[in-house]
Structures are given as C-alpha cells and as structure tokens.
C-alpha positions in Angstrom: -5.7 -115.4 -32.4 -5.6 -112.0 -31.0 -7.4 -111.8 -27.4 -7.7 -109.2 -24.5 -5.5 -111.6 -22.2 -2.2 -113.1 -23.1 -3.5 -116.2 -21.3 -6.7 -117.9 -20.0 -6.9 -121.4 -17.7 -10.0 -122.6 -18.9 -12.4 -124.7 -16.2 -11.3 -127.9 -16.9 -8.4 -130.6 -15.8 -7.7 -133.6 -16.8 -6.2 -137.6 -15.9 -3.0 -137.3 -15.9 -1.8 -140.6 -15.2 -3.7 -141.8 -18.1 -2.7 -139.6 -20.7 0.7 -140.7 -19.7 -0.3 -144.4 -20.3 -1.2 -143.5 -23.6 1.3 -141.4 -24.9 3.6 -143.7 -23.8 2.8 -146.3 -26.2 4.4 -144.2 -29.3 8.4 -144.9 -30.2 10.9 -142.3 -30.9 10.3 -143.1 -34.3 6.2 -141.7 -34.1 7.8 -138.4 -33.5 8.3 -136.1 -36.1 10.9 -133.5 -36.0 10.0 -129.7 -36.5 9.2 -128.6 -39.9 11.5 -126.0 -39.9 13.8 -127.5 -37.7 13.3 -126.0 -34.5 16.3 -128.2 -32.1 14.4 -130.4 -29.5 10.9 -129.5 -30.4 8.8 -133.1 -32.1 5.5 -133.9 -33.0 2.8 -136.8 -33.8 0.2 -135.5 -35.4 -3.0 -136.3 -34.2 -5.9 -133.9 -36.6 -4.3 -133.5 -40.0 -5.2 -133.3 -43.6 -6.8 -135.8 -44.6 -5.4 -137.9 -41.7 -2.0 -138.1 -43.0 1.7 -137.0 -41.3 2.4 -133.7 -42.7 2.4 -130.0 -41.4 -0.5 -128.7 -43.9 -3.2 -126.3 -42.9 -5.7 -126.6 -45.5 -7.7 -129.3 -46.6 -10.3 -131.3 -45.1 -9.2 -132.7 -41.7 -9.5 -135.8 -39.9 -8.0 -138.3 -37.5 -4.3 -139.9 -37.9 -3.7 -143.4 -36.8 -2.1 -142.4 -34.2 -5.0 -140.7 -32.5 -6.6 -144.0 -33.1 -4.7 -145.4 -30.5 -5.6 -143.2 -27.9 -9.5 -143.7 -26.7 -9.3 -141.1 -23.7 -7.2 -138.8 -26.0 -10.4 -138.9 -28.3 -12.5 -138.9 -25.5 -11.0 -135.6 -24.8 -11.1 -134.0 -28.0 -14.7 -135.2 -28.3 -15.9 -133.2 -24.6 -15.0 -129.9 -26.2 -18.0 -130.5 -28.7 -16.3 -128.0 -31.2 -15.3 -128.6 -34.7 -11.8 -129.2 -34.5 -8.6 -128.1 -36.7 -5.6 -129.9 -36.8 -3.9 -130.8 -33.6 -1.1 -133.0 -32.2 1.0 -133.9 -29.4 4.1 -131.4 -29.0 7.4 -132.4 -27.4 10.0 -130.0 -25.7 13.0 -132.0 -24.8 15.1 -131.3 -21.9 17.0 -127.8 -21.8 15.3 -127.0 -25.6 13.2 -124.2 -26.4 10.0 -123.1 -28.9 12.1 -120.2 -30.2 9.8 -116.4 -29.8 8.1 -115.6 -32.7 4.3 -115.0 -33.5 1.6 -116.8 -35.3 0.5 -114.2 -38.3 -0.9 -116.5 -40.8 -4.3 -116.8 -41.7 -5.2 -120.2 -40.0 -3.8 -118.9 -36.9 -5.6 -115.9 -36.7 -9.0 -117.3 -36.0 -8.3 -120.0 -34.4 -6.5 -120.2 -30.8 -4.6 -123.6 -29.5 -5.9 -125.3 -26.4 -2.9 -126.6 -24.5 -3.5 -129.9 -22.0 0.0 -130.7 -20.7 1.1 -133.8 -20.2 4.5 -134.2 -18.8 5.9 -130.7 -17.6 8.1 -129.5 -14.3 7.9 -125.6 -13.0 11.3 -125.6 -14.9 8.8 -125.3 -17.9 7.6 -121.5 -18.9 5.4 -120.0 -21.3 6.4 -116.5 -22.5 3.8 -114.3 -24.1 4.4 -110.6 -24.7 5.3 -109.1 -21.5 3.4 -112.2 -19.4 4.7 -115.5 -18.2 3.2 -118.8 -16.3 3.6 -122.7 -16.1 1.3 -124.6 -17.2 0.3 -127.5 -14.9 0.2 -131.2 -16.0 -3.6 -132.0 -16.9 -4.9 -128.1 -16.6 -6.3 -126.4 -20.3 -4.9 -123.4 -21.2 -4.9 -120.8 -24.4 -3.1 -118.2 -25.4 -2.8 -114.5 -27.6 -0.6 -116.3 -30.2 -0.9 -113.3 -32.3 1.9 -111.6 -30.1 5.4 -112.7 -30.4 5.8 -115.5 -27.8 8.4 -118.5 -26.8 8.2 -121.7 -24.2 11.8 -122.5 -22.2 12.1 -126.4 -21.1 15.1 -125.5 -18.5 14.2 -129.1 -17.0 16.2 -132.2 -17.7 12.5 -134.0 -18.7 10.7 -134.0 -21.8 7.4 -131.7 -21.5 4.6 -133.2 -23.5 1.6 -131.1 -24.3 -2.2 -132.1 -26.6 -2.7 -129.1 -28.6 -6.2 -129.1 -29.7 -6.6 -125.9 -33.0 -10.1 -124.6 -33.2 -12.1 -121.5 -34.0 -14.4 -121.9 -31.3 -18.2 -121.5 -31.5 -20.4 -119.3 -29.4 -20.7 -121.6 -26.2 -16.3 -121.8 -26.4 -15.9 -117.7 -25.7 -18.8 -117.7 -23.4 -16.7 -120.0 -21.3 -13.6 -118.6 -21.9 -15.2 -115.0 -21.0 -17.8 -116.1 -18.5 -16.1 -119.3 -16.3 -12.1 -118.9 -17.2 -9.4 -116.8 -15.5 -7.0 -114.6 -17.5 -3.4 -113.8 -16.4 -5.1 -111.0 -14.7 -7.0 -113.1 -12.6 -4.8 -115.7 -11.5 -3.4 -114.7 -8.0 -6.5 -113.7 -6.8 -9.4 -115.4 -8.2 -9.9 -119.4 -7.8 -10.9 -121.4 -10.4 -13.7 -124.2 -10.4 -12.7 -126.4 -12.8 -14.7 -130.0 -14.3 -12.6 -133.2 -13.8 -12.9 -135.0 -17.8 -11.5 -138.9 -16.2 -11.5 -141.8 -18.2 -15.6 -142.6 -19.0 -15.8 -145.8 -21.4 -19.2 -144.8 -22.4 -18.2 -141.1 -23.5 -18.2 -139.9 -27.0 -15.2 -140.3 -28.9 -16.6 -138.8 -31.9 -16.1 -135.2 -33.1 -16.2 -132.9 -36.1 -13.5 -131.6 -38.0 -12.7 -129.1 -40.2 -13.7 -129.3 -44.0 -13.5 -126.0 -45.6 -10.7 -124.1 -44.3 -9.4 -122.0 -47.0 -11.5 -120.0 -49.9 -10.6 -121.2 -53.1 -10.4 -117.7 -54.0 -10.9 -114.9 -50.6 -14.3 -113.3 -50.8 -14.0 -109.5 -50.8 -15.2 -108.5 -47.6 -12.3 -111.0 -45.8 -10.0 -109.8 -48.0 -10.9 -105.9 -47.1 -11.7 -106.5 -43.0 -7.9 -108.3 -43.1 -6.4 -105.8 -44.4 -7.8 -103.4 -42.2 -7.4 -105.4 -39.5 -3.2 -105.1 -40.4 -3.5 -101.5 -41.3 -5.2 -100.6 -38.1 -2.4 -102.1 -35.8 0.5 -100.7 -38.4 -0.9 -97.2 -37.9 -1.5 -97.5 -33.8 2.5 -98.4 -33.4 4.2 -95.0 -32.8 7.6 -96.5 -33.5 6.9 -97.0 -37.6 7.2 -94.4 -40.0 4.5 -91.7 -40.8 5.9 -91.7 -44.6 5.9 -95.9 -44.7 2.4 -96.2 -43.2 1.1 -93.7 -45.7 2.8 -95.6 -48.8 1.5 -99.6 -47.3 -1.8 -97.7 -47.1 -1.7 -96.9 -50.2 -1.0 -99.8 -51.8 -3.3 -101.7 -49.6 -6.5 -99.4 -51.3 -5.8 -100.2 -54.3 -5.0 -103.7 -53.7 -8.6 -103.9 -52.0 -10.3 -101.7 -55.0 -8.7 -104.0 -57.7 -9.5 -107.2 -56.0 -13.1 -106.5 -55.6 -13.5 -105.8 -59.1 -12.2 -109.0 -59.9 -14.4 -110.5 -57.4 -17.0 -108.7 -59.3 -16.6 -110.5 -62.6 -15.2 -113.8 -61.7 -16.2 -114.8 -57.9 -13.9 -117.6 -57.3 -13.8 -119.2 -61.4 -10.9 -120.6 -62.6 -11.3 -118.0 -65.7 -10.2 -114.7 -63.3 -7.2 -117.1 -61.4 -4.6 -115.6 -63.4 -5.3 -112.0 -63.1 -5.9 -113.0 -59.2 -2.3 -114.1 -58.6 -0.8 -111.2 -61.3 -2.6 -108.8 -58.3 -1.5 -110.6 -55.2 2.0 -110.6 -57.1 2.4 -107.1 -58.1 0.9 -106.2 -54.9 3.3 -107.9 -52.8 6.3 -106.3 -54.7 4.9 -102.9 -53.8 4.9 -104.0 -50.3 8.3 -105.0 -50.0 9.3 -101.8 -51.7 7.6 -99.3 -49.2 6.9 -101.3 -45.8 10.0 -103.1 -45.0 10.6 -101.4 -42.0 7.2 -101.5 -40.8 6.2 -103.7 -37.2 2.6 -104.7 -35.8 2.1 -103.8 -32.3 3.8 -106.8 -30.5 3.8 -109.7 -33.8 6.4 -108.3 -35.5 6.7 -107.6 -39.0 3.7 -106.2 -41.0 5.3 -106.9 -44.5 5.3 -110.8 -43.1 1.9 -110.5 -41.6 0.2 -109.2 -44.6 2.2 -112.0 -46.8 0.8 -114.8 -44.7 -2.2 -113.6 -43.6 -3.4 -112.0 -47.1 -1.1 -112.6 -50.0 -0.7 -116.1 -49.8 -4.2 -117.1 -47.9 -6.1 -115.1 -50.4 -5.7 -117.6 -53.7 -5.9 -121.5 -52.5 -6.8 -123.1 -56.6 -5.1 -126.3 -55.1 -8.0 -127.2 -53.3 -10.7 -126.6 -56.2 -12.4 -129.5 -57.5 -11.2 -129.1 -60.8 -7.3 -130.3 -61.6 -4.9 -130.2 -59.0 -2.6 -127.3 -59.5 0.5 -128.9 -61.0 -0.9 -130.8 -63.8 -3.1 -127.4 -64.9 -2.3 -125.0 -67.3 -4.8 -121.6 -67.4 -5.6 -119.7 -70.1 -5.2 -116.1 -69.9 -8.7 -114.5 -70.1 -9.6 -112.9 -73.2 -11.4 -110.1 -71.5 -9.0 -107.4 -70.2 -11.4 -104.3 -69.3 -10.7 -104.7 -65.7 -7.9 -102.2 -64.1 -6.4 -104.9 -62.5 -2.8 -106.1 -63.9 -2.9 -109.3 -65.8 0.5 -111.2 -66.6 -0.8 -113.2 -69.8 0.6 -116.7 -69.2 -0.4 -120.2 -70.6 1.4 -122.1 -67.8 0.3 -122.6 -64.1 1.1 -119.7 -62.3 3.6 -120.0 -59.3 1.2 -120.3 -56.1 2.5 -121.0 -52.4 1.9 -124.6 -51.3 -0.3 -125.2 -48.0 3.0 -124.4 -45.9 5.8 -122.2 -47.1 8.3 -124.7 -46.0 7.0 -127.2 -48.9 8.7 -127.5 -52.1 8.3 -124.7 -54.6 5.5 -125.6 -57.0 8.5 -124.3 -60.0 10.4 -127.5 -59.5 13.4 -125.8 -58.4 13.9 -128.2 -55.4 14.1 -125.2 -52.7 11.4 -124.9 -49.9 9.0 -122.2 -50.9 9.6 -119.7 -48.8 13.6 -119.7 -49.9 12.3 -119.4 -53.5 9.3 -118.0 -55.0 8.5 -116.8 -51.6 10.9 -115.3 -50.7 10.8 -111.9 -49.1 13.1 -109.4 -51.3 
C-alpha cells in the first residue's frame, strides 16, 4: 500500500521470549520454500485460503493448523481487532536476502503488512526507497510496499518475522496517523508503546477475509485504478511524452468499453467472454506502446497495470457457479456492444490466484511463463 512514510513503528511491542517458545515448536519440514524461489527466504503459513498451505490471494481466508498451535500467536492477531488477510511467519536465513522489488498487485495495494519480528540482529535491514532501519525483535512495524524495496540478513542467524496482511479499518490509520512514528520521526520523537504479554483469558478469535476479489471488477474500481496508474506514469519526468500519450490512450478506451459491458452484464457469466476478449486485447496494446514506461519508484507500469488491473479485474474462479476448468461459456448471441468479442465455446484462458500457478491451458508451465507472459 502506497503511504506518505516509507515506514511507521506502530505503539505496540510484544513477548519476545514467548513467541520464540512457540515458533520453535515447528521442524524444518513446516517451512515452505519461496514460491518463486527466492534462495534463503521460507514460510509457514499461518492466514491462507481456506486454511490450506499455498501462496493464493483470493478466496475466503482462515486459520492453518499451524496457527493452531500457537495461542499467544492468535492472541496477537486477535488484539489488532481487524479483519485479517493472509499472513504467515517469514524466515531470512543467515547471509540471504528478500531480493528489491515492489508489491503492484491488486491485494497489495490496499492492504499493508504489519511486521512483528521475532528473531533478528542489527545485521538485519529493511530497505525501502531511499529509507532504511532495523526492525527490533517484538516492535510492529509497516511499510510503503508500493515502492521498490529489499531486506539484507548480513547475520549468521535466521531472522524470523509474523506478518499480519490487512486493509485496516478506520481506528488502524487513526493510530497509525495519530499515535505512530514515521521514518521521519524516529530520532527525535519517543514512542509510547502498549506491552501485548501472554494473557490466557484474551481473545484468540478474529475475522478474516471472505470476499477479496470481484468476480467481475465494478466500473468505478476498474476506472479510479487506472487512474490511479496513469496519474503516477504521467508525474515521472523520465518516461516518454509520446508513450504516456499512447498508454493513455488505450487506457480510455479500455475504461469506456468496460463500463459498457458492465452496463449490460454486471458481473453474469453471459458478458465473461467478451470481458476477458477486452482485458486481452487490451493488454496487447499495452505491451505494444508502454514497454518502456516506469511508476515513480515501483517500477514498471506495463507490470503494474497487468497485476493490478488486467488480471485482478476478471476472478470467474471464485463464482458460485462451476469452477473454471470444468466450464465451457457460450459466446453471447448479442454483439451490439463496441467492445471486442473473441467468439469461443471453450473456457477462456484466465490467470490462476498467483501467476506462478500452473497455466489453466494444461501446458505444464507456470502462468506467468505462459499465457502470462509479458511479450
């Protein structure tokens, strides 16, 4: 999530020694390598799709068994009184590294991830932009993860962090705004922070996420996105005046075509296929004219507006109806709309809940070296 600070320490801190205790119970086989195979860096999952050990970000969430193994871990999750997103324990081993990038997709960009370390040494850093800092064992920080950002373990221990993924209601920012300290405010203002200990009779209870992804993206998210993209694309002076004016372009008409869609078919699975036939022939306009083209401090805007548009915009997997590789959908007999239509009796080719997931076409490659794949 994009915020004014690269970083905030939030008012809290937390029992160290026992969050130790319980982490300590899990084997080197509880800990999951990195999705896309990021040396040194491991996971246990403790929020997840429907409970379950996987890397997903949409679906309904809830608690692994693993979490249910860890009362004061629960306990913690549980004080924030927010409705939580998935979240897990993240492992750094000795002299590895969380390689710089930027989170651009669309879970990530209204959503920020509270970070409790665990284990860590000042050897550990946290890069964000142009900003750096250690986070202590048992403080709560967050983070701009919108800007492209890396963590160095040059210790020879393992740093172990709970990273908690929410939206954040109201009474969140107000402390975040209100009783935090940004980067800005570190060497000069103190922080008075609430001690969470071990309480048996605390709440261990907490709500999760259920609806996380639109079947199909309402028009006003899908035109405020964009926008959103557009606005930093046109505020970096480095990309070119002849690029921004094409993306732009092709980003009005993407938003004009879509909303007449959304006009006729809301999210039914009748308007699905000319849906996808306009997020596809959208996105190969976009690779055509905005390859060069970079966000302020995220990166790439042709990746950005992929994973923060393209593929969030369409999510038929999660409707009710028949899961999306056992359906086949008609081609709608009513073609008055401008909006392209690819007539097709088979399933069209839609990206999984993470791009690193097998390619719904059966090919046996990862999505995103497939079907998603960027030209």
């Amino acid at each position: 999530m994009k915020l004014p600070h690269e970083f905030y320490q939030l008012p809290y801190h937390f029992d160290v020694a026992t969050l130790i205790e319980e982490i300590s119970q899990f084997t080197e086989d509880d800990w999951v390598t990195h999705h896309e195979g990021f040396k040194g860096n491991s996971a246990i999952p403790l929020i997840s799709v429907n409970g379950e050990f996987n890397n997903d970000f949409k679906g309904p969430m809830k608690p692994t068994a693993a979490l249910e193994k860890c009362h004061y871990i629960q306990q913690i999750l549980a004080s924030f009184g927010e409705v939580l997103s998935r979240s897990r324990l993240m492992r750094l081993a000795p002299g590895a590294q969380v390689p710089l990038h930027s989170d651009i997709n669309y879970h990530w960009y209204k959503r920020v991830r509270v970070h409790i370390p665990i284990t860590t040494t000042e050897q550990v850093q946290f890069y964000c932009h142009d900003k750096q800092v250690h986070m202590g064992a048992g403080e709560c920080w967050i983070f701009d993860s919108w800007k492209l950002h890396k963590v160095e373990n040059n210790s020879d221990q393992y740093r172990v962090h709970l990273v908690i993924d929410l939206a954040g209601s109201s009474a969140f920012w107000r402390t975040i705004f209100q009783h935090s300290r940004s980067i800005a405010d570190i060497s000069s203002t103190q922080l008075n922070k609430q001690f969470i200990g071990v309480n048996p009779k605390a709440a261990t209870t907490f709500a999760t996420e259920q609806f996380n992804a639109p079947i199909i993206m309402p028009i006003a998210e899908v035109e405020f996105l964009t926008n959103e993209l557009l606005t930093e694309v046109k505020s970096n002076p480095q990309n070119s005046e002849a690029e921004v004016t094409a993306f732009s372009f092709v980003i009005a008409e993407f938003i004009a075509d879509w909303r007449i869609l959304w006009l006729q078919y809301e999210s039914t699975k009748t308007g699905w296929p000319r849906y996808h036939a306009l997020r596809e022939q959208t996105m190969i306009k976009a690779v055509q004219c905005a390859k060069t083209l970079q966000l302020s401090h995220s990166g790439s805007a042709l990746k950005a507006f992929e994973q923060l548009v393209i593929v969030a915009c369409m999510n038929v997997e999660l409707s009710d109806q028949h899961t999306l590789a056992k359906q086949t959908v008609a081609a709608p007999k009513n073609t008055s709309s401008s909006a392209p239509v690819n007539a097709s009796s088979t399933a069209p080719i839609i990206a999984p809940p993470s791009r690193n997931n097998p390619c719904p076409c059966g090919s046996g490659e990862r999505y995103k070296a497939c079907h998603g794949k960027l030209a």
